[in-house]
C-alpha positions in Angstrom: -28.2 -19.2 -58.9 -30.9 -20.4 -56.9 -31.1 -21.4 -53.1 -31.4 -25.1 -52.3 -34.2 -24.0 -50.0 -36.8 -21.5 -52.6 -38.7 -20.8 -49.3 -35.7 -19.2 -47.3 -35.5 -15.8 -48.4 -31.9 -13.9 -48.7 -31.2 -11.1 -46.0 -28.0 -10.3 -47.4 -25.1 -10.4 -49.6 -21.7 -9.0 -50.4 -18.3 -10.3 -51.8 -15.2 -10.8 -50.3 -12.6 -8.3 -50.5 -10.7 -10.0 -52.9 -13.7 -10.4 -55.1 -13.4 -14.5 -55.0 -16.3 -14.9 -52.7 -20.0 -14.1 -52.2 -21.3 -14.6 -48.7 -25.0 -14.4 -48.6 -27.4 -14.6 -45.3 -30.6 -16.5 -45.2 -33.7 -15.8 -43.2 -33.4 -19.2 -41.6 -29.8 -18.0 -40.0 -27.6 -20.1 -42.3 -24.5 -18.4 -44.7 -23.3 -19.7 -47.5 -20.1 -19.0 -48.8 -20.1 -19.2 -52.5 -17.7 -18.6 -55.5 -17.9 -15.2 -57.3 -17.4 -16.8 -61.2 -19.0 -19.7 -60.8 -21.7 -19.0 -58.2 -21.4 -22.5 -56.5 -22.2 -23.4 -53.1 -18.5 -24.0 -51.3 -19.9 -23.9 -47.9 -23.0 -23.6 -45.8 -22.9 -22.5 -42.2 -25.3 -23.6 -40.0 -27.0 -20.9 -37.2 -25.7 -23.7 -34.4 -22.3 -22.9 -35.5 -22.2 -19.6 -34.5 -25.1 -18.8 -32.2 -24.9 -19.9 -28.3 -27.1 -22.7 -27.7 -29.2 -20.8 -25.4 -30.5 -18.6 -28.8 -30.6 -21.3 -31.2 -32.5 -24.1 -29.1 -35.3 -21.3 -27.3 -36.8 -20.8 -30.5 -36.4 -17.1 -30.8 -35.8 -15.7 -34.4 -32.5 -14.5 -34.5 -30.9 -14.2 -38.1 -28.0 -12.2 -39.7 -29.3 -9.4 -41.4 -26.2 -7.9 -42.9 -22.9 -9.5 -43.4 -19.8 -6.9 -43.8 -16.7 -8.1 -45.7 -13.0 -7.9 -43.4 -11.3 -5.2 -45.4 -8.2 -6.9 -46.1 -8.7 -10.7 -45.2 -10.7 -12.3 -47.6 -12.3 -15.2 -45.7 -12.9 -13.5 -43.0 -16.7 -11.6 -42.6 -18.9 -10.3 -39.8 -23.0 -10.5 -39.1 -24.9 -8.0 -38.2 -27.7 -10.5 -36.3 -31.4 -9.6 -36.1 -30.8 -9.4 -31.8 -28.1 -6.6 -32.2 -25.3 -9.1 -31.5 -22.9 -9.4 -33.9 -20.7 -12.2 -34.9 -17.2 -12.4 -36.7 -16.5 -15.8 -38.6 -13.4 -17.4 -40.4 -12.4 -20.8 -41.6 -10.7 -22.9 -39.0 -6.9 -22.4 -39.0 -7.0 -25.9 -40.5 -8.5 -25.4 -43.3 -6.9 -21.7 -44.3 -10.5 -20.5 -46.6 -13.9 -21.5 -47.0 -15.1 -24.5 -48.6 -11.9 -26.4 -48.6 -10.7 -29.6 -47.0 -8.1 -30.2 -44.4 -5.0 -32.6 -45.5 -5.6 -35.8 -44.7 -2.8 -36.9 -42.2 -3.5 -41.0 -42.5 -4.6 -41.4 -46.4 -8.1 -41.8 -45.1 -9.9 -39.1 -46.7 -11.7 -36.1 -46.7 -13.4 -35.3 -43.2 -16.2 -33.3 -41.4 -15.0 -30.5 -38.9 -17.0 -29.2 -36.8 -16.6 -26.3 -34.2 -16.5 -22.3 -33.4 -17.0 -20.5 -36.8 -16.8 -24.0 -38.5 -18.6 -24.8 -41.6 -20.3 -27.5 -42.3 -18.4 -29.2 -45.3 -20.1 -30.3 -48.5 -19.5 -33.4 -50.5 -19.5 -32.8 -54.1 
C-alpha cells in the first residue's frame, strides 16, 4: 500500500480491536481508515474535521502523532496530537463504521456527511 500523497509521511498506525481496520496518521493531520485484508482506503479524515478552527486555519503544525485503538469498540480510536491535545473519533451514529454510507431515505443516492468526527466519504 502506498499513500495517495508519497510526500506525506506516516506518524502512526495500529488496527482496530477487532482486527478489521487499520487507522494510520499522516504528517499533514489527515487519518485514514483502511481495511486490514485488503489494505484499501475506506475513509480519509480531514484535520478540519476534528481540530477547532482556531488550530487548523492559524497555520500552526498540529498533527496526530499516535492513534490508540478503543479496546472494545472497533470504530472507535483516539489521537495523541502533536499539541498535547488529544482527540477521540467515531463514525456518525448514522453511518454505524467507517467508510460506509448512510441509507438513502428518498432513492436519491449515496451522500456526503459532514460534521464532528465525520469523514469525509469516498466515491469508488
Amino acid at each position: 500500500w502506498v499513500p495517495q500523497e508519497p510526500t506525506v509521511a506516516i506518524t502512526h498506525a495500529t488496527y482496530s480491536c477487532d482486527s478489521q481496520s487499520i487507522y494510520a496518521s499522516f504528517g499533514d493531520g489527515s487519518v485514514g481508515v483502511l481495511s486490514a485484508t485488503t489494505l484499501r482506503l475506506r475513509c480519509r479524515i480531514n484535520p478540519t474535521a476534528y481540530l477547532p478552527s482556531s488550530i487548523s486555519s492559524n497555520n500552526s503544525r498540529v498533527y496526530p502523532l499516535v492513534i490508540a485503538a478503543h479496546p472494545s469498540e472497533p470504530n472507535q480510536f483516539a489521537l495523541g496530537l502533536s499539541d498535547g491535545g488529544v482527540h477521540v473519533l467515531e463514525p456518525l451514529e448514522s453511518e454505524g463504521k467507517w467508510g460506509t454510507l448512510p441509507p438513502s431515505d428518498n432513492g436519491a443516492g449515496p451522500s456526503t456527511t459532514t460534521g464532528q468526527g465525520s469523514s469525509e466519504q469516498l466515491t469508488r
